[in-house]
C-alpha angles and dihedrals in degrees: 000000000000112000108234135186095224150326086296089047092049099048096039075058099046090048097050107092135084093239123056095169088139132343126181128221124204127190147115103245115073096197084065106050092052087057086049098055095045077062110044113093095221134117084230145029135181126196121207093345136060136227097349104154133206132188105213088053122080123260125205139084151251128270104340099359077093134257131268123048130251132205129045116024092320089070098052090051090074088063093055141064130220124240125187115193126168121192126191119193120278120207117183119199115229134172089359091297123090114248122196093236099173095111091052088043094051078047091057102239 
């Protein structure tokens, strides 16, 4: 436990530090804590409680705590790529009439 002045003085404590992988926050006013923890620079952050895990939430830290998230779907995202396509219809005229031709052109004809 680190003595502090106020809510500024606490969090300005909390934030000065190079690592931010998990912090906790303790108090009786829930209002408070929640402001807390929009301020705090930390990957996690438990309040009124300490070290609790849960699979389906990320995991990873702030600044030099590392970068990416494991756990739950954030942490299979670092094993994907993202991809955007867009697609509009194509129509190809043959014989004089206009065909849909999209399943023969994913085909590769």
């Amino acid at each position: 436990m680190i003595p502090f002045e106020n809510e500024a003085d606490a969090i300005k404590i909390a934030n000065d530090t190079p690592y931010g992988l998990a912090g906790a926050v303790w108090t009786r006013d829930i209002y408070k804590a929640f402001r807390i923890v929009k301020s705090m620079r930390a990957g996690i952050i438990w309040v009124n409680h300490m070290q609790p895990t849960y699979v389906e939430a990320p995991w990873g830290g702030y600044k030099q705590s590392g970068f990416g998230r494991e756990l739950g779907p954030w942490g299979m995202e670092e094993y994907l790529e993202t991809k955007q396509y867009t697609s509009i219809s194509m129509r190809l005229r043959s014989a004089g009439t206009e065909k849909e031709k999209f399943s023969e052109f994913k085909r590769g004809k």
